[in-house]
C-alpha positions in Angstrom: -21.3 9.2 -6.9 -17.7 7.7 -7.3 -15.7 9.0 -10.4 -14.7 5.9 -12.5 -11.5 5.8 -14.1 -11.8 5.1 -18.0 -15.4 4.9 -18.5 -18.4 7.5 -19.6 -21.2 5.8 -17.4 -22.0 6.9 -14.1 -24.1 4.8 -11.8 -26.3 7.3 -9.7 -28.0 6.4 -6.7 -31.8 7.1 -6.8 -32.6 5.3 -3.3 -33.6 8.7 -1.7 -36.9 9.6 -4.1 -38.8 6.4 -2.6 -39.5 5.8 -6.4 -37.6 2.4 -8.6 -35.0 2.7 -11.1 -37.5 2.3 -13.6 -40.8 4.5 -12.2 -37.6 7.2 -12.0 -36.4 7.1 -15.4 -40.1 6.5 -17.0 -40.8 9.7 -14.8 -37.8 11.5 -16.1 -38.1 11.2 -20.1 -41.7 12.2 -19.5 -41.7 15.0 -17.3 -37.6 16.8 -18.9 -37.4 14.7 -21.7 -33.8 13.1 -20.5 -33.4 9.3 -21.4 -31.4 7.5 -18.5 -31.0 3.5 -18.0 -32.8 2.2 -14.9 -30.2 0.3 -12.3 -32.6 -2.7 -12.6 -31.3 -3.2 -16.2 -28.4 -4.5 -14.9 -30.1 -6.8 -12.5 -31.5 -6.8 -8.9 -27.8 -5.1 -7.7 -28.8 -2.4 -9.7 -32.4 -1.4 -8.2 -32.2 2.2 -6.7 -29.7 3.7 -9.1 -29.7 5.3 -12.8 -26.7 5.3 -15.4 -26.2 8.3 -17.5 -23.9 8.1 -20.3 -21.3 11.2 -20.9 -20.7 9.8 -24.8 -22.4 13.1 -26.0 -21.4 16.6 -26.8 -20.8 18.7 -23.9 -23.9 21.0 -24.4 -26.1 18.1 -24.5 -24.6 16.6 -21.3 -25.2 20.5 -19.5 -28.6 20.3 -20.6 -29.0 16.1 -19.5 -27.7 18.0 -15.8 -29.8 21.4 -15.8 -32.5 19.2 -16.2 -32.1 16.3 -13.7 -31.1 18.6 -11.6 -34.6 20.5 -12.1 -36.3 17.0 -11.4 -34.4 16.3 -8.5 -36.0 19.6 -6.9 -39.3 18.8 -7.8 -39.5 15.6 -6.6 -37.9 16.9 -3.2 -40.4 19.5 -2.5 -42.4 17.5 -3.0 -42.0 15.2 0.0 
């Protein structure tokens, strides 16, 4: 990840789960309920990465984290 200067997106790369922007982010509001973009939104430049938005109160975005974060760990045990 590369902080951006004067935006609240970030553009996170995905490429190491194996799985598509979308499968990822399908995967993700199912299983922790988090709503993220899929990269492939933005065309074929995007496949293999996520934007998350930081327009929302803090305690939403800690939760957003906590959870991904909890995904992120399944998915890598599970490999």
């Amino acid at each position: 990840y590369h902080k951006s200067k004067g935006t609240f997106y970030a553009f996170l790369s995905i490429k190491e789960t194996g799985m598509s922007s979308e499968a990822f982010a399908e995967k993700l509001l199912e299983e922790e309920q988090v709503v993220v973009v899929p990269g492939n939104a933005f065309g074929d430049y995007g496949e293999g990465y996520i934007r998350i938005s930081f327009a929302s109160a803090m305690e939403n975005i800690r939760i957003g984290m906590d959870r991904l974060e909890v995904f992120m760990q399944r998915i890598a045990e599970s490999r």
